[in-house]
FIPALUM-590415 format. One record per residue (C-alpha): x, y, z. Coordinates in Angstrom, 1 decimal, padded with zeros to 4 digits, always signed. Layout:
<firos>
FIRO       c1       c2       c3
FIRO        X        Y        Z
...
</firos>
This chain:
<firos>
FIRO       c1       c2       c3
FIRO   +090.4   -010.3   +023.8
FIRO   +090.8   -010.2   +020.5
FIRO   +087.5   -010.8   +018.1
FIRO   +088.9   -014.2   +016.4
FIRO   +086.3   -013.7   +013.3
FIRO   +088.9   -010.8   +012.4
FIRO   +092.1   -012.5   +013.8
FIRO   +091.5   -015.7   +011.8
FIRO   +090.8   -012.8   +008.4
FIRO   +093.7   -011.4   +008.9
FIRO   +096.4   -014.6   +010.0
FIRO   +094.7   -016.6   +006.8
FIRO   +095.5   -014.0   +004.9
FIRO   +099.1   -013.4   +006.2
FIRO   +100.0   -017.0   +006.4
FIRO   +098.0   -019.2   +003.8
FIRO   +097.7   -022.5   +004.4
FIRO   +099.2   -022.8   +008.1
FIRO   +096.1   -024.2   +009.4
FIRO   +095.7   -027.4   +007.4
FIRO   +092.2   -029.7   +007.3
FIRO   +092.5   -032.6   +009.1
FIRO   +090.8   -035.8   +007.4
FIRO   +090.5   -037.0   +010.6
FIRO   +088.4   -035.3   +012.7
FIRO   +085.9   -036.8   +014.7
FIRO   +082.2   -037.1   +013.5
FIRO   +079.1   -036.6   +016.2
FIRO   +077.2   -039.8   +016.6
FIRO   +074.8   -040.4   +019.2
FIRO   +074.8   -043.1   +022.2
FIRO   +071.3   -043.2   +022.2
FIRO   +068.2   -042.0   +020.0
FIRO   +064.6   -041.7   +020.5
FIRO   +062.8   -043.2   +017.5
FIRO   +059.1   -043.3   +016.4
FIRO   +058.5   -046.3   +018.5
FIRO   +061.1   -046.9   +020.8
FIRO   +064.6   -046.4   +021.4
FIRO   +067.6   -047.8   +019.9
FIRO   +071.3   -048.2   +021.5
FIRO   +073.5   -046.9   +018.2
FIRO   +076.5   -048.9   +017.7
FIRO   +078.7   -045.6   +018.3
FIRO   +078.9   -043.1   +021.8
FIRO   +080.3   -040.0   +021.0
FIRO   +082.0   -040.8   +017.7
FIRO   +085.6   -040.4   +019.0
FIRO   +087.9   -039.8   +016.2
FIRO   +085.5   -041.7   +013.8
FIRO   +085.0   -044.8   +015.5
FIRO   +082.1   -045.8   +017.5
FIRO   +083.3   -045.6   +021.4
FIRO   +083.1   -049.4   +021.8
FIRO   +085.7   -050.0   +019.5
FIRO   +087.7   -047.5   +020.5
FIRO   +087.6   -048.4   +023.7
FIRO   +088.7   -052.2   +022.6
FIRO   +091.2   -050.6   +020.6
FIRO   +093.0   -049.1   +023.3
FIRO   +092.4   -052.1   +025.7
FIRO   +094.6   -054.1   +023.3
FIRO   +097.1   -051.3   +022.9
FIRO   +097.4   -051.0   +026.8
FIRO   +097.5   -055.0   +027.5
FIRO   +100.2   -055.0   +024.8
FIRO   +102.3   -052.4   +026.1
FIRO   +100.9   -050.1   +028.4
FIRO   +101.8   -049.5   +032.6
FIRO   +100.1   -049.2   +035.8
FIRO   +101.4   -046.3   +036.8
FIRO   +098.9   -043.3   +036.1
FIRO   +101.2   -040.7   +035.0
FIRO   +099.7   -037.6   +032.8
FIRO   +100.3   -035.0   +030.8
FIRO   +099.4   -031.6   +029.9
FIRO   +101.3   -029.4   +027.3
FIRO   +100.4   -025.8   +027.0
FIRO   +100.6   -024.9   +023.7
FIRO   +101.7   -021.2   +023.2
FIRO   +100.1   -020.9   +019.3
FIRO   +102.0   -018.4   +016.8
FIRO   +105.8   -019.2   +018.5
FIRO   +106.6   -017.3   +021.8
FIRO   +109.5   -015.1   +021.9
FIRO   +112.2   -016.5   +023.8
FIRO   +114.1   -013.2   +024.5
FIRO   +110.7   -011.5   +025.9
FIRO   +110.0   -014.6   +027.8
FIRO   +112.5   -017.0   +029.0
FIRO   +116.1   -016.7   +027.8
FIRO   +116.4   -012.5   +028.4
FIRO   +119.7   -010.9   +026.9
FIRO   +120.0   -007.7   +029.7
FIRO   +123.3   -006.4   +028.5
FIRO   +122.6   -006.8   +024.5
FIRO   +121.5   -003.6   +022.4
FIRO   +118.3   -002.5   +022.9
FIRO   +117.3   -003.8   +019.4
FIRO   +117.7   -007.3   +020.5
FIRO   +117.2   -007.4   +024.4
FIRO   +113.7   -005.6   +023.6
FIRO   +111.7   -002.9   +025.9
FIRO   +111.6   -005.5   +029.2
FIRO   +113.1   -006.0   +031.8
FIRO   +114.3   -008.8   +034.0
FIRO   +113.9   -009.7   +037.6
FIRO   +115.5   -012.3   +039.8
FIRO   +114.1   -015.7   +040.9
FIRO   +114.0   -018.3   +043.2
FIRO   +117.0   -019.8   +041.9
FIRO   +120.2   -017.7   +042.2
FIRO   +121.2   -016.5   +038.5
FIRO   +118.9   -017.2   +036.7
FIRO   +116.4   -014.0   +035.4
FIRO   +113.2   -014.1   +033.4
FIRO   +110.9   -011.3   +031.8
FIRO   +110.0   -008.7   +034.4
FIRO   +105.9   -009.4   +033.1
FIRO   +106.7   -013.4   +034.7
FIRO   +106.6   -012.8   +038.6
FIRO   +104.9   -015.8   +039.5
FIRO   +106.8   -018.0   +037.3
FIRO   +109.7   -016.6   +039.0
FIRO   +108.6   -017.3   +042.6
FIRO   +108.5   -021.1   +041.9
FIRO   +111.6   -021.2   +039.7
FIRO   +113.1   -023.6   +042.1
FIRO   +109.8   -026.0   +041.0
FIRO   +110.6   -024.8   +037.3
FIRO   +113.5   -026.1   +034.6
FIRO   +114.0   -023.8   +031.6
FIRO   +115.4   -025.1   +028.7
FIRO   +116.9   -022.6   +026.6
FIRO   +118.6   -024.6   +023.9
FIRO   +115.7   -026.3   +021.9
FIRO   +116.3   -027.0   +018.2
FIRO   +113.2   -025.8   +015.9
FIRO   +114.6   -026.0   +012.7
FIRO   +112.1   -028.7   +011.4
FIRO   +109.2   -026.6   +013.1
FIRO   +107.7   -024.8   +009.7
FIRO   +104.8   -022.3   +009.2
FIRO   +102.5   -022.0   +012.3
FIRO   +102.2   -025.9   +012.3
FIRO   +102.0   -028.4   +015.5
FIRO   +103.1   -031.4   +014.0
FIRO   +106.7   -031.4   +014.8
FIRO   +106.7   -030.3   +018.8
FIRO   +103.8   -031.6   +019.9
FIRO   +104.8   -035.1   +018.2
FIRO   +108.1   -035.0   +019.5
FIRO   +109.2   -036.1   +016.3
FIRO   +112.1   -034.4   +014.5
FIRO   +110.9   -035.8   +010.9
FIRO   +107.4   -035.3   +011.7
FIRO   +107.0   -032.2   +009.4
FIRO   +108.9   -034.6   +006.1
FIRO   +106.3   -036.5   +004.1
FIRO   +108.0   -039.5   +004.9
FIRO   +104.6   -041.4   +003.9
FIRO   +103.1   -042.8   +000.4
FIRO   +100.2   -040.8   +001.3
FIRO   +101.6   -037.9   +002.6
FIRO   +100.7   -038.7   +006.0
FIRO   +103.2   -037.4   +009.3
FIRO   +104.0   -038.8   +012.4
FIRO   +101.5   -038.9   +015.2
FIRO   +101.3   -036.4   +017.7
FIRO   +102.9   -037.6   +022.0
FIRO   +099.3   -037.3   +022.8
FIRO   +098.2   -039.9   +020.2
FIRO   +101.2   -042.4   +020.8
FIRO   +100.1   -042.2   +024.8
FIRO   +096.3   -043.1   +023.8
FIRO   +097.7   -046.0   +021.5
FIRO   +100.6   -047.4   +024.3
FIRO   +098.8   -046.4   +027.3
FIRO   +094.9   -045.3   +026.8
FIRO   +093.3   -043.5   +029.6
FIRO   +094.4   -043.8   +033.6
FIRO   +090.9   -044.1   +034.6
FIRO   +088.1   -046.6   +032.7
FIRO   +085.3   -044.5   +031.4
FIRO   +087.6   -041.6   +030.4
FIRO   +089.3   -040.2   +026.9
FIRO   +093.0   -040.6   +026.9
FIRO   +093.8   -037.5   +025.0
FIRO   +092.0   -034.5   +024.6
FIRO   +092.5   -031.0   +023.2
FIRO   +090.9   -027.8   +024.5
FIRO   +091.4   -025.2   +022.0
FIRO   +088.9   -023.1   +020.0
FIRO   +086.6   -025.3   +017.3
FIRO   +086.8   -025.1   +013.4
FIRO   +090.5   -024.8   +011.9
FIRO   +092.2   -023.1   +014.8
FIRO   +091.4   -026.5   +016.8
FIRO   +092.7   -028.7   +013.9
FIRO   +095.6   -026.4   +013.9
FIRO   +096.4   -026.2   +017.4
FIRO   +095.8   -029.6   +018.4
FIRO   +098.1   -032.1   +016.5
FIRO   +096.6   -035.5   +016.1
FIRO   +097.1   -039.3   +015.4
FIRO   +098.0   -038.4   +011.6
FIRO   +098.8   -042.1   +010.0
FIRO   +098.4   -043.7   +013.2
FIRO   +094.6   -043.8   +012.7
FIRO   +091.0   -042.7   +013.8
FIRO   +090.9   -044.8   +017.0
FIRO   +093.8   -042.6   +018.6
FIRO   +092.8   -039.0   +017.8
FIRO   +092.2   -036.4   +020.1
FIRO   +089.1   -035.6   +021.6
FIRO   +087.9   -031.9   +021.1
FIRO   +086.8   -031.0   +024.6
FIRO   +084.6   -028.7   +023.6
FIRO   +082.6   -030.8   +021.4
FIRO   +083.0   -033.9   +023.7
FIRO   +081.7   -031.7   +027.0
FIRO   +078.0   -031.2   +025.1
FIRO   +077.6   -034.9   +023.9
FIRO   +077.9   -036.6   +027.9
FIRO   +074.7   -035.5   +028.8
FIRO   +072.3   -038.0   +029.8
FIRO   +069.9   -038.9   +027.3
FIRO   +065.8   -037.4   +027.3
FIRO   +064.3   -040.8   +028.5
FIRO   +066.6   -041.2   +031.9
FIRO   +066.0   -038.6   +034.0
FIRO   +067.8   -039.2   +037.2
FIRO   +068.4   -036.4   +039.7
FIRO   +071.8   -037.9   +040.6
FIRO   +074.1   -040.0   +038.1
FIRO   +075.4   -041.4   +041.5
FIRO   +072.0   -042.7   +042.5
FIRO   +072.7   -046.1   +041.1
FIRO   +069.2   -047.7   +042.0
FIRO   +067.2   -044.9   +040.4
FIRO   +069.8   -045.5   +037.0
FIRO   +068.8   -049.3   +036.9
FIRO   +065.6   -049.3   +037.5
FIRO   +065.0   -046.6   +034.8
FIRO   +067.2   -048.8   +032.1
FIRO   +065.8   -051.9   +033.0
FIRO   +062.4   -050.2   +031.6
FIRO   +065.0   -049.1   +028.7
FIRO   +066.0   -052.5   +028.2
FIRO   +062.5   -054.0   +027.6
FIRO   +062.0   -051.7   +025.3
FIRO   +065.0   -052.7   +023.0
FIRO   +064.9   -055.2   +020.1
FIRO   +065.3   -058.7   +022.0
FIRO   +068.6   -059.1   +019.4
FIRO   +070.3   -056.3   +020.9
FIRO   +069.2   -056.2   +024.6
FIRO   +071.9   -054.7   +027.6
FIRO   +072.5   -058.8   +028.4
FIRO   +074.1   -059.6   +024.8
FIRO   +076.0   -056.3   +024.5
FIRO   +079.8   -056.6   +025.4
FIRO   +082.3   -055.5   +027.9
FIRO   +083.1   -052.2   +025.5
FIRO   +079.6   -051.3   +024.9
FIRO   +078.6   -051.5   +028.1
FIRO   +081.6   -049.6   +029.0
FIRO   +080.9   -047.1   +026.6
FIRO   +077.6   -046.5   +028.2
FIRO   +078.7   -046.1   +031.5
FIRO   +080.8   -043.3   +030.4
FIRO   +077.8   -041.5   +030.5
FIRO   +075.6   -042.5   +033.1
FIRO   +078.6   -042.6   +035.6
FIRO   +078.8   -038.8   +035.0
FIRO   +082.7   -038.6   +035.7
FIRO   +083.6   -037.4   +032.2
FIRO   +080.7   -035.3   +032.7
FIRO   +081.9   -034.0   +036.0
FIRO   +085.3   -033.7   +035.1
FIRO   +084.2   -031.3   +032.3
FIRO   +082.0   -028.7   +034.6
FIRO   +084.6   -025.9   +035.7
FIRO   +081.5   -024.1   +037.5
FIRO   +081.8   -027.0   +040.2
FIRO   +085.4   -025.0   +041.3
FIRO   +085.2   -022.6   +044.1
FIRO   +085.5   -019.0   +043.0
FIRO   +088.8   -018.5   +044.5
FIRO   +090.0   -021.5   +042.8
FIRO   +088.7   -019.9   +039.4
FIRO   +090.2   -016.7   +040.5
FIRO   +093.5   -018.4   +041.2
FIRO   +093.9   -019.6   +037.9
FIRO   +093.1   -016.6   +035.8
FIRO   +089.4   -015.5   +034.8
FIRO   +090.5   -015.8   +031.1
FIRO   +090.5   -018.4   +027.9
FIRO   +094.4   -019.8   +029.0
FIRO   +093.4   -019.9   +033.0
FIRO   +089.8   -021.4   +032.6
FIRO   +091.7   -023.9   +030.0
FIRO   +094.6   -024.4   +032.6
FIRO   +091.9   -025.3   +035.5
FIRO   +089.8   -027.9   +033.5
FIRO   +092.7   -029.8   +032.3
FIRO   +093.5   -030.3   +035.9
FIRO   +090.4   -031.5   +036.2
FIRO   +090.8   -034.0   +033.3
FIRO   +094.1   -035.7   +034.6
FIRO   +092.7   -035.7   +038.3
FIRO   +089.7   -038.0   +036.6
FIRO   +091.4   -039.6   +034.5
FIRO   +093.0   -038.3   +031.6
FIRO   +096.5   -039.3   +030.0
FIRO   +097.1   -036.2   +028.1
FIRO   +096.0   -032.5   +027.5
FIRO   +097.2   -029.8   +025.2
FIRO   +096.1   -026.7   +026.3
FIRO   +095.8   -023.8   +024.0
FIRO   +094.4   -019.7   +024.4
FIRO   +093.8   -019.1   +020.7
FIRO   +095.5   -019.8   +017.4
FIRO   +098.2   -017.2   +016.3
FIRO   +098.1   -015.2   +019.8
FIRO   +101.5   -015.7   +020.2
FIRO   +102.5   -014.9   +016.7
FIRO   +103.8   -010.9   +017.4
FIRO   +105.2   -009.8   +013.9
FIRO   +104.7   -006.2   +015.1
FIRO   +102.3   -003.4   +015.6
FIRO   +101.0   -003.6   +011.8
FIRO   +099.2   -006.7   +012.2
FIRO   +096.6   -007.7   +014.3
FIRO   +098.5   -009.7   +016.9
FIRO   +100.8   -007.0   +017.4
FIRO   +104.0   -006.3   +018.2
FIRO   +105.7   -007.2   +022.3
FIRO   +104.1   -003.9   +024.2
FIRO   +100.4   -004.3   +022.5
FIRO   +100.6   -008.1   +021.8
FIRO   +102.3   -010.2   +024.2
FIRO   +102.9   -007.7   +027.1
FIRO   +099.5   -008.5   +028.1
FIRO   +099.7   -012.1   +027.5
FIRO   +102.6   -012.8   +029.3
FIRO   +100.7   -012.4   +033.2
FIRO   +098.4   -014.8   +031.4
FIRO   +100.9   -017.5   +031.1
FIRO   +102.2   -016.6   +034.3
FIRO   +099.4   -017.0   +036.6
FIRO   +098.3   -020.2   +034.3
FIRO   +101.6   -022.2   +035.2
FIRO   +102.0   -021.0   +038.6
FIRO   +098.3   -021.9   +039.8
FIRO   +098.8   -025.5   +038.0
FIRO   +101.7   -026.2   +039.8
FIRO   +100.4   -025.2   +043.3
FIRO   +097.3   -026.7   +042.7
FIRO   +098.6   -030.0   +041.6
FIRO   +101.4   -029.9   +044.1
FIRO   +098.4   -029.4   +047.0
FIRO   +096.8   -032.6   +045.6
FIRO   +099.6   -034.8   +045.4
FIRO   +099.6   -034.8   +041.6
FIRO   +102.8   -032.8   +040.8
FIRO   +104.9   -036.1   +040.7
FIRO   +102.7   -037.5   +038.3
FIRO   +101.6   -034.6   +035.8
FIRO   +104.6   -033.4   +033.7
FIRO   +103.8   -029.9   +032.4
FIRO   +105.4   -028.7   +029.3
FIRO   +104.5   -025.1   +027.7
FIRO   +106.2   -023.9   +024.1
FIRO   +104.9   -022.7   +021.1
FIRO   +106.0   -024.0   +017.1
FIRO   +109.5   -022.0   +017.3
FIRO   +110.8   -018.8   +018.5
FIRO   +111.7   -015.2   +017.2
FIRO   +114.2   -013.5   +015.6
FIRO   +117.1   -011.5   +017.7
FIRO   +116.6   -008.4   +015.9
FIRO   +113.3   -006.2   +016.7
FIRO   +111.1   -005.2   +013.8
FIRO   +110.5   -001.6   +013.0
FIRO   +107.2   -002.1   +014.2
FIRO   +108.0   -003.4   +017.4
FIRO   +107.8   -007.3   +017.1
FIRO   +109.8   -010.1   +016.0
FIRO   +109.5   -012.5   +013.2
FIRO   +109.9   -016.6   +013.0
FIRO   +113.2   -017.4   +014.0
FIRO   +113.8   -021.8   +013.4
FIRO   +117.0   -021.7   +015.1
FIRO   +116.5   -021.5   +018.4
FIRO   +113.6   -021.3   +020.9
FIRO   +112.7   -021.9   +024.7
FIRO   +110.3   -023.8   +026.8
FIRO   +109.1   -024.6   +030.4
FIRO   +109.3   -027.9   +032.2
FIRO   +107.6   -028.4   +035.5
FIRO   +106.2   -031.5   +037.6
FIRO   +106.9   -035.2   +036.6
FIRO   +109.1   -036.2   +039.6
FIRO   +111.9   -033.9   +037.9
FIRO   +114.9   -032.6   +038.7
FIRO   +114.2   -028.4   +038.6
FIRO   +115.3   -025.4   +039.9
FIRO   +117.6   -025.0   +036.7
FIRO   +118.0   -024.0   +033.5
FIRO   +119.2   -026.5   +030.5
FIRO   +121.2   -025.5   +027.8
FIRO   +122.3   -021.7   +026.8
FIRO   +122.4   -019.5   +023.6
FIRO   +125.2   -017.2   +022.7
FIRO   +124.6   -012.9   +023.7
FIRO   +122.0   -012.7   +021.0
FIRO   +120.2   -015.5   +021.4
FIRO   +120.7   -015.9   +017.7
FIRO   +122.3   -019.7   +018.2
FIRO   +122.4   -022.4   +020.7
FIRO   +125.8   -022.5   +022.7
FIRO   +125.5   -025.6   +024.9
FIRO   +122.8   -028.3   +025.7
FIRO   +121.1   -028.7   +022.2
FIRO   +117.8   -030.2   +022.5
FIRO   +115.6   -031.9   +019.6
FIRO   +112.2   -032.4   +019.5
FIRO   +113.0   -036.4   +019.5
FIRO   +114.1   -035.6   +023.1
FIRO   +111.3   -034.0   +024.1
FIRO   +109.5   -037.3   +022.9
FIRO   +111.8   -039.7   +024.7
FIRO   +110.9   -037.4   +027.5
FIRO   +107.5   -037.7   +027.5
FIRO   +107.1   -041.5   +026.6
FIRO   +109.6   -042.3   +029.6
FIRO   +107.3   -040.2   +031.6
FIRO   +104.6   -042.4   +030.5
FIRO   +106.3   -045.5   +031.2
FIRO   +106.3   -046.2   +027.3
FIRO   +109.1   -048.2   +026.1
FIRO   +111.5   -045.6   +024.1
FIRO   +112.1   -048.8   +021.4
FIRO   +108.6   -048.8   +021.3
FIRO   +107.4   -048.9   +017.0
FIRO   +104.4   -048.0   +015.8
FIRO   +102.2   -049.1   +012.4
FIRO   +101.3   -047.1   +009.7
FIRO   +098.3   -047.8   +007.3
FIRO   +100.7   -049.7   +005.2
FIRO   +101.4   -051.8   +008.0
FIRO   +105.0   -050.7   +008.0
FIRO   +106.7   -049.9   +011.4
FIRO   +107.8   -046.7   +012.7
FIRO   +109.9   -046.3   +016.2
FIRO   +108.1   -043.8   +018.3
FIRO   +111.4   -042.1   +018.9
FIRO   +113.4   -041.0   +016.1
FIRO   +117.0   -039.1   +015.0
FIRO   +118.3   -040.6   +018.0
FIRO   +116.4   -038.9   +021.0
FIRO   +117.1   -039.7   +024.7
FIRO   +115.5   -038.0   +027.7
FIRO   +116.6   -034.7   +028.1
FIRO   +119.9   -034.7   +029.9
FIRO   +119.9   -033.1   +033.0
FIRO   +116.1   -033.5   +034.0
FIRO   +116.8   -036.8   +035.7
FIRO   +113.9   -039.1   +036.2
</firos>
């Protein structure tokens, strides 16, 4: 793998300022601290996206009461960082010059016709469980930047805000219209490496505020421990748990005993001692050949616990291996070019998708869990003289899976080069109506901006992607 202290040297350097701060990431508070004398219950958990977990919590109680469903249906979108090609991936061009149909070859799939990269066997095998769409409009996807895909949002990248704000991300808009499927659990979450690359890979709430910003798995996984002065063997063994806070609970100031705090504290609280976050987190708890299954590598182990995270719970995952990986300019930089860079990323991708589908197909979650994988855009028809391709915003592919779907297909076309899109255009507004009809959001939905002005959560006229039924 390649060292990311070196990767992140060299991509700041080739594209400053792709990676922008977010203002809104989340600051580490603690659910409960051990003082000189005694303990205190903090007014915040885990200090999701700024706010204290109770409020949060509250927050997204209103949000689902106002407009939320019972139906749990999830999400997880695998986010291919740096832009996939389409031509090396997804939307091949065998009979074009070899400086645009590239040094792979293709192979047949399940679904008569249709051919995909020679490096995407498994993929291929469960085409008929797959829908390829092959006509998705990038051109408002700029710079290695998440904003406009993973909101959905064709304007999202246009500083359409006073304060320069964008629009918030499909994983944000499901915490604020639906909040989590099970009590006790984050709605969104982003697994992607920490620092920048995290705030770059995993768009959040942006004007939407603090109480609907992802949570960073990583840093969320460390903080659901249960604190030094309960030790209890089991966080199942609900007599041992009481008994040991009822000894807590004497200890408290008498103004903020267990008895006075609210429903949302107290649910805050049992987030942790409950253990299922907790549980939901701990891969190790998988069988080997489950592990095995899914790949023994960032993308697989990443694939695996966000299965884990809708199976408990969870609304929505992005999913990302490493910022940039995808991002194969050629041999003269340190992604590379398609034989040294994404050749050996594409079994990656491969086994990901096709062990998340089988495994959530075996549990009788396939229905519910609409998989989506894409990166920012695509790249350019024409191969690079050092064996890679550049950004190309005209045109790029993805992969649709579960969701209670129509598959076996592949939506839309591009003309011989893969240069433009021929038939089936598809925005990233319709990726949105997509996914919020997935959700059982209502597509006329608005949301409110800090300004209190409202903003529909699908824009530029977006409808569910033709053709996908649902």
């Amino acid at each position: 793998m390649i060292d990311p202290a070196q990767s992140n040297r060299y991509h700041d350097a080739e594209h400053a300022g792709a990676a922008c701060d977010n203002p809104l990431q989340p600051t580490a508070f603690d659910l409960i601290r051990v003082g000189s004398r005694r303990w205190f219950l903090q007014t915040g958990v885990t200090g999701l996206a700024g706010l204290s977990l109770p409020a949060l919590l509250q927050s997204r109680a209103r949000a689902t009461a106002a407009g939320g469903t019972a139906r749990k249906t999830s999400v997880i979108l695998f986010w291919l960082s740096g832009g996939p090609s389409h031509i090396d991936t997804w939307d091949p061009k065998p009979d074009a010059p070899v400086e645009i149909r590239g040094p792979f070859g293709t192979i047949d799939t399940k679904v008569p016709g249709l051919r995909v990269c020679e490096h995407l066997p498994l993929q291929a095998s469960i085409m008929d469980r797959l829908t390829l769409i092959r006509s998705v409009d990038c051109r408002e996807s700029r710079d290695h930047h998440p904003a406009t895909m993973q909101s959905g949002n064709t304007l999202s990248q246009s500083p359409t805000f006073a304060d320069g704000g964008r629009h918030p991300s499909m994983g944000s808009l499901a915490a604020r219209f639906r909040g989590p499927n099970q009590p006790g659990m984050p709605a969104f979450v982003g697994l992607a490496d920490a620092g920048n690359n995290w705030k770059a890979d995993v768009w959040g709430a942006g004007p939407l505020g603090p109480a609907y910003q992802p949570v960073d798995g990583g840093e969320f996984a460390g903080r659901l421990a249960l604190p030094p002065a309960v030790n209890v063997a089991r966080a199942n063994d609900r007599a041992a748990l009481l008994a040991q806070f009822d000894r807590l609970q004497r200890a408290l100031d008498t103004g903020d005993t267990m008895a006075s705090m609210d429903i949302y504290r107290r649910e805050a609280l049992s987030m942790v001692l409950s253990g299922r976050a907790r549980q939901a987190f701990q891969i190790d708890q998988e069988p080997d050949r489950v592990r095995d299954f899914y790949g023994r590598n960032t993308l697989g182990e990443r694939a695996l616990l966000a299965r884990r995270l809708v199976e408990a719970g969870v609304t929505f995952v992005v999913v990302s291996g490493f910022f940039g990986l995808f991002d194969n300019h050629g041999d003269n930089v340190i992604w590379g070019g398609l034989i040294k860079g994404l050749k050996p990323l594409l079994p990656r991708i491969d086994r990901a998708v096709y062990a998340l589908v089988n495994d959530l197909e075996a549990r009788g979650l396939l229905d519910s869990t609409l998989i989506l994988m894409m990166g920012e855009f695509g790249r350019t028809p024409t191969i690079t003289a050092t064996g890679g391709r550049e950004h190309y915003l005209t045109c790029m592919s993805m992969l649709v899976a579960g969701g209670g779907l129509a598959h076996g297909q592949a939506i839309g076309s591009t003309d011989r080069t893969a240069s433009e899109i021929r038939t089936g255009r598809v925005t990233p507004s319709d990726l949105g109506a997509t996914v919020f009809r997935h959700l059982g959001i209502d597509l006329d939905a608005h949301w409110t901006d800090p300004l209190g002005r409202p903003h529909p959560i699908v824009t530029e006229g977006g409808r569910p992607i033709p053709g996908l039924g649902g």
